[in-house]
VOMI-536146 format. One record per atom (N, C-alpha, C): residue number from 1; chain; atom name; x, y, z. Coordinates in pm, 1 decimal, m for minus. Layout:
<rs>
  seq  mol  atom         X         Y         Z
  NUM    A    CA         X         Y         Z
...
</rs>
This chain:
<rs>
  seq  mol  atom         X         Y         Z
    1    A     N    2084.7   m3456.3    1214.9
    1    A    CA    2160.4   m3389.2    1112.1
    1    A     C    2226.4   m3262.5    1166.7
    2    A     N    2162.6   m3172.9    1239.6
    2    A    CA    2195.0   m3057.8    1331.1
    2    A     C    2315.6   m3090.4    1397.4
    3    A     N    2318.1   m3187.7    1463.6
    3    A    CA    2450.0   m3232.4    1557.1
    3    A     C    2527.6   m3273.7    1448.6
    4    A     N    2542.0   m3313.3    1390.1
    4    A    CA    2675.1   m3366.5    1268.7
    4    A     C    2731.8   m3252.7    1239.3
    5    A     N    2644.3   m3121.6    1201.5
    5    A    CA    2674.6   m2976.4    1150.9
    5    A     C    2755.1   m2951.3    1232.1
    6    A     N    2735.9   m2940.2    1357.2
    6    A    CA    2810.7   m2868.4    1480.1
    6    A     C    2956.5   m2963.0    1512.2
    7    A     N    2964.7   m3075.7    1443.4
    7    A    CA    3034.4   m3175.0    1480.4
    7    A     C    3112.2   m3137.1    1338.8
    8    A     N    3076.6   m3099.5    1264.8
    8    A    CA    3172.5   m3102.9    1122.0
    8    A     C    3236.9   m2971.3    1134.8
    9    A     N    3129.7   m2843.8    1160.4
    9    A    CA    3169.4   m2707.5    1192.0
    9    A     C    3306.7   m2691.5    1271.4
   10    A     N    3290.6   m2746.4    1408.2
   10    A    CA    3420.2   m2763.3    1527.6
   10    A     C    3542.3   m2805.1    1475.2
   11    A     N    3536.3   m2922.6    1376.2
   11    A    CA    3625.4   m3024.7    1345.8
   11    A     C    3715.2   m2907.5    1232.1
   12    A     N    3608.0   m2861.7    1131.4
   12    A    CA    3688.2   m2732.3    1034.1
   12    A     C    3754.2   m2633.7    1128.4
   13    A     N    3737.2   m2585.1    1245.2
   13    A    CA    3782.5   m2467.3    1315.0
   13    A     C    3888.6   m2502.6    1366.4
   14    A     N    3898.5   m2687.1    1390.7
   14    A    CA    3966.8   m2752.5    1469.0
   14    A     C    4089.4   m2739.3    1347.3
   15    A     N    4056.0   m2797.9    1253.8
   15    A    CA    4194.8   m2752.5    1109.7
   15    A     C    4225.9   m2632.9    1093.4
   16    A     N    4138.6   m2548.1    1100.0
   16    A    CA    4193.4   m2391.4    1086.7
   16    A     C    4250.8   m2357.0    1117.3
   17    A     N    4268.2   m2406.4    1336.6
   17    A    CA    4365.7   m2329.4    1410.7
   17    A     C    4485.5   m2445.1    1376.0
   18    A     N    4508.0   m2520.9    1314.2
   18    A    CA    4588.2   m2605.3    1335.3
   18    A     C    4742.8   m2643.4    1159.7
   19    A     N    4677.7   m2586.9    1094.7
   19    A    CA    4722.2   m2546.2     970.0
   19    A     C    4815.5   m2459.1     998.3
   20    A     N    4977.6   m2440.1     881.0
   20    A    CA    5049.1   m2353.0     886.0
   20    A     C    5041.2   m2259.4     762.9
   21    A     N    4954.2   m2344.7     651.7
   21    A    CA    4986.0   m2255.2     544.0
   21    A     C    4906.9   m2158.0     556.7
   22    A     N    4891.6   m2049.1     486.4
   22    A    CA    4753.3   m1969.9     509.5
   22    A     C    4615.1   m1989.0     381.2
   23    A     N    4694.5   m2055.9     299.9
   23    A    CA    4592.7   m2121.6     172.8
   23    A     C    4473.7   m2168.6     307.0
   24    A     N    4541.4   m2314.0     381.8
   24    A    CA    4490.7   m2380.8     415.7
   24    A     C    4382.1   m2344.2     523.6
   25    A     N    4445.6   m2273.4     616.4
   25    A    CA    4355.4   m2173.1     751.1
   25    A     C    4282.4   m2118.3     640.1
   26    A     N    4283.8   m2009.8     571.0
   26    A    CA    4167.9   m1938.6     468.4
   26    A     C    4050.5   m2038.0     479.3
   27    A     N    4052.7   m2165.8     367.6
   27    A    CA    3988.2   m2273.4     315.4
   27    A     C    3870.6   m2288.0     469.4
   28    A     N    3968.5   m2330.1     511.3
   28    A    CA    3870.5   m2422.1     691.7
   28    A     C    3838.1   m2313.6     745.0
   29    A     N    3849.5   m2175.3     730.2
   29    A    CA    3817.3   m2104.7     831.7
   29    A     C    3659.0   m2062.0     729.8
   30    A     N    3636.4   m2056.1     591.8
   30    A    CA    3583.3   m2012.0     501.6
   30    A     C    3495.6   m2131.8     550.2
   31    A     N    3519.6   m2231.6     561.5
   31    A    CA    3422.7   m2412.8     557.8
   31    A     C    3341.7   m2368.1     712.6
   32    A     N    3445.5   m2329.7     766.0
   32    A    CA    3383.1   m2302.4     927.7
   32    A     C    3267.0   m2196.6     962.5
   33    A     N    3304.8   m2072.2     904.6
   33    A    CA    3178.7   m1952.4     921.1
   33    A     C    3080.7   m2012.7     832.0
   34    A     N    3082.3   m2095.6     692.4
   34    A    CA    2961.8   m2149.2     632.3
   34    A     C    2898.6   m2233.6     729.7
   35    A     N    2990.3   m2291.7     821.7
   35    A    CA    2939.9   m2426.3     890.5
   35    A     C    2831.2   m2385.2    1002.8
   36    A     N    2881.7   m2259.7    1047.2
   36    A    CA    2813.3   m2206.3    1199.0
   36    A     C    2676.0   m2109.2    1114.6
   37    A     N    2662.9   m2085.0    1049.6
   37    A    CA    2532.7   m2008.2     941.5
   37    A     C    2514.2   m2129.4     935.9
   38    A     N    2489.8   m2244.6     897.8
   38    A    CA    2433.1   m2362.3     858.6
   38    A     C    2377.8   m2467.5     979.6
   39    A     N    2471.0   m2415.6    1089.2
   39    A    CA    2388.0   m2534.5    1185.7
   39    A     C    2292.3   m2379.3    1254.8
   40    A     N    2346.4   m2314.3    1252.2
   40    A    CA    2234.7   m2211.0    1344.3
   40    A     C    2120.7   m2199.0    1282.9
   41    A     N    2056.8   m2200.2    1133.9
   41    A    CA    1961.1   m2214.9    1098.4
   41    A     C    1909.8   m2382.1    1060.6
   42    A     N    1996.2   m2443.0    1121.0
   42    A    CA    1946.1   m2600.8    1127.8
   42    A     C    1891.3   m2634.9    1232.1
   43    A     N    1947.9   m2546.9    1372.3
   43    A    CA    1872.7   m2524.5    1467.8
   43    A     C    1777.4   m2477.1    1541.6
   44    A     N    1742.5   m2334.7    1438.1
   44    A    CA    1670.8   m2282.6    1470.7
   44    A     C    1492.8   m2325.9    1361.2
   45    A     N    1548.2   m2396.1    1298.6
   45    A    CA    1464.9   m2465.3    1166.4
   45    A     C    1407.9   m2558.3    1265.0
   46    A     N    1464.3   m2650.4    1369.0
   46    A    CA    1442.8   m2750.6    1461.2
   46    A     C    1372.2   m2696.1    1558.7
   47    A     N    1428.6   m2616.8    1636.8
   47    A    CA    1292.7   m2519.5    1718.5
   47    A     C    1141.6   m2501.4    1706.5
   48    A     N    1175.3   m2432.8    1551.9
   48    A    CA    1036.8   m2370.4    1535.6
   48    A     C     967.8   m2491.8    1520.4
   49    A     N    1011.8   m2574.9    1445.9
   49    A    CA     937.9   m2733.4    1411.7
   49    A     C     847.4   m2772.2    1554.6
   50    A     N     948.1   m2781.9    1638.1
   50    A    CA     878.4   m2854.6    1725.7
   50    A     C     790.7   m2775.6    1866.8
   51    A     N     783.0   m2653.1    1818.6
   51    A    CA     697.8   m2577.4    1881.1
   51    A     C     553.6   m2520.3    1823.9
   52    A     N     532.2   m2594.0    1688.1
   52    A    CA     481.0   m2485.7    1543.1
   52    A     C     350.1   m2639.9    1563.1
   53    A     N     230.2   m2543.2    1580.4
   53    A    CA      92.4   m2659.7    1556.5
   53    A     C     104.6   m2738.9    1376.9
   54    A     N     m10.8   m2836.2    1427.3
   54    A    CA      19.4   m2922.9    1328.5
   54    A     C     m26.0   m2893.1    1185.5
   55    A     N       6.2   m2910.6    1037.2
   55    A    CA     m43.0   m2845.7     939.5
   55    A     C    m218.2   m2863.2     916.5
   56    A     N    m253.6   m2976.3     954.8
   56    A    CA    m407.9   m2947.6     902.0
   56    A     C    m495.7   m2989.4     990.9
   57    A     N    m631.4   m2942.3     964.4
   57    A    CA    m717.1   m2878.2    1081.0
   57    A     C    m829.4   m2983.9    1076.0
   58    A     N    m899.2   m2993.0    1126.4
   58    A    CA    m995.5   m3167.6    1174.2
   58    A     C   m1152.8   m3089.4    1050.8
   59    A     N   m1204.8   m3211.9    1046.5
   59    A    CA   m1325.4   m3132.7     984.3
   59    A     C   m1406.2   m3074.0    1064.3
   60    A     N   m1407.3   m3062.7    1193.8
   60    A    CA   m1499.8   m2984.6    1265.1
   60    A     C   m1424.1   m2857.7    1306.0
   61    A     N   m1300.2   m2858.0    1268.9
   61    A    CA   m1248.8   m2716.0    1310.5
   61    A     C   m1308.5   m2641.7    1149.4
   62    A     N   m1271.6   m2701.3    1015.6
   62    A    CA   m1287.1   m2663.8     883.8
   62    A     C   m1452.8   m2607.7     902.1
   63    A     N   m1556.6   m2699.1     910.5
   63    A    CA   m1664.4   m2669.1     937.4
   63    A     C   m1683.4   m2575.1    1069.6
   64    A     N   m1676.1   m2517.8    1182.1
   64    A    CA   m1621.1   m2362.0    1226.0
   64    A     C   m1588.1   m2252.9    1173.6
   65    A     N   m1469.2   m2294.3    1104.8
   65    A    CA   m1420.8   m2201.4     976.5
   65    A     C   m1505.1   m2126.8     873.9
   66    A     N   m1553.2   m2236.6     785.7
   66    A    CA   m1714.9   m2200.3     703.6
   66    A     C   m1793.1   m2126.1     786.9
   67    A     N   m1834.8   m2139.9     875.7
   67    A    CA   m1986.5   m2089.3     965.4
   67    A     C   m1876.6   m1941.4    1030.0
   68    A     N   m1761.8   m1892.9    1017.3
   68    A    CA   m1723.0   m1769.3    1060.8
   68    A     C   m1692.7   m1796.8    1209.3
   69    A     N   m1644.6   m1913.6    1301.6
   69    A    CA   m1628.0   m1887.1    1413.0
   69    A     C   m1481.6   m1931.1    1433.8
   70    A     N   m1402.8   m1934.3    1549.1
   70    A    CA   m1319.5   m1959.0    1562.5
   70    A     C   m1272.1   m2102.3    1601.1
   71    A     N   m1242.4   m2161.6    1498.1
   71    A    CA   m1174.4   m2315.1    1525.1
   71    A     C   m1087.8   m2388.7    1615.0
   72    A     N   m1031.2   m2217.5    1741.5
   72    A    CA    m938.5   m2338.8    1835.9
   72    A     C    m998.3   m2260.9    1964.1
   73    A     N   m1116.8   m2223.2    1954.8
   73    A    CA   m1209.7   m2197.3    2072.3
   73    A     C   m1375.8   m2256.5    2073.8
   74    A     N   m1292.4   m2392.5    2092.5
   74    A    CA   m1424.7   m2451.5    2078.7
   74    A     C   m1533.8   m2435.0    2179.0
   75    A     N   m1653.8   m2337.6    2127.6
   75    A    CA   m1729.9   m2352.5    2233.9
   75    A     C   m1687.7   m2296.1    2362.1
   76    A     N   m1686.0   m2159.3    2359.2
   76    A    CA   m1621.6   m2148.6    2521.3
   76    A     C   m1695.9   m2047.5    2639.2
   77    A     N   m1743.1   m2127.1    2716.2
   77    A    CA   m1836.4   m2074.7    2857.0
   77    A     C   m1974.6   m2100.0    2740.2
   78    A     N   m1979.6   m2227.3    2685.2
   78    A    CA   m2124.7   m2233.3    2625.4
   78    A     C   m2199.5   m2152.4    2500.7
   79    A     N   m2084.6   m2079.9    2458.6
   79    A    CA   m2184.8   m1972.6    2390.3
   79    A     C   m2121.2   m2048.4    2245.7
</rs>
């Protein structure tokens, strides 16, 4: 979906510079700055996704949790 944005975004900038009226440049240039705010947080929405741990936690991390210890140090140097 991200790439279509950037592909629709270009294509409006691509009419903008290419228009004589100024109705028309206004319109596409207005479609275009919405377009580049819209894929940059489509991209950056995509980032965090795929760098961001997973939403829920195993029952032995949950049970850690309860008992006050830390759930993504399991056990470490034995103690």
């Amino acid at each position: 979906m991200r790439w279509l944005l950037l592909v629709l975004t270009l294509f409006a900038f691509l009419l903008c510079f290419t228009r004589h009226s100024a109705g028309a440049w206004g319109f596409w240039l207005l479609i275009g700055l919405v377009g580049i705010a819209t894929t940059t947080l489509a991209f950056a929405q995509a980032r965090i996704a795929d760098h961001s741990r997973s939403d829920s936690l195993s029952e032995y991390d949950l049970m850690r949790l309860r008992e006050g210890k830390d759930p993504l140090n399991h056990d470490r140097l034995g103690r």
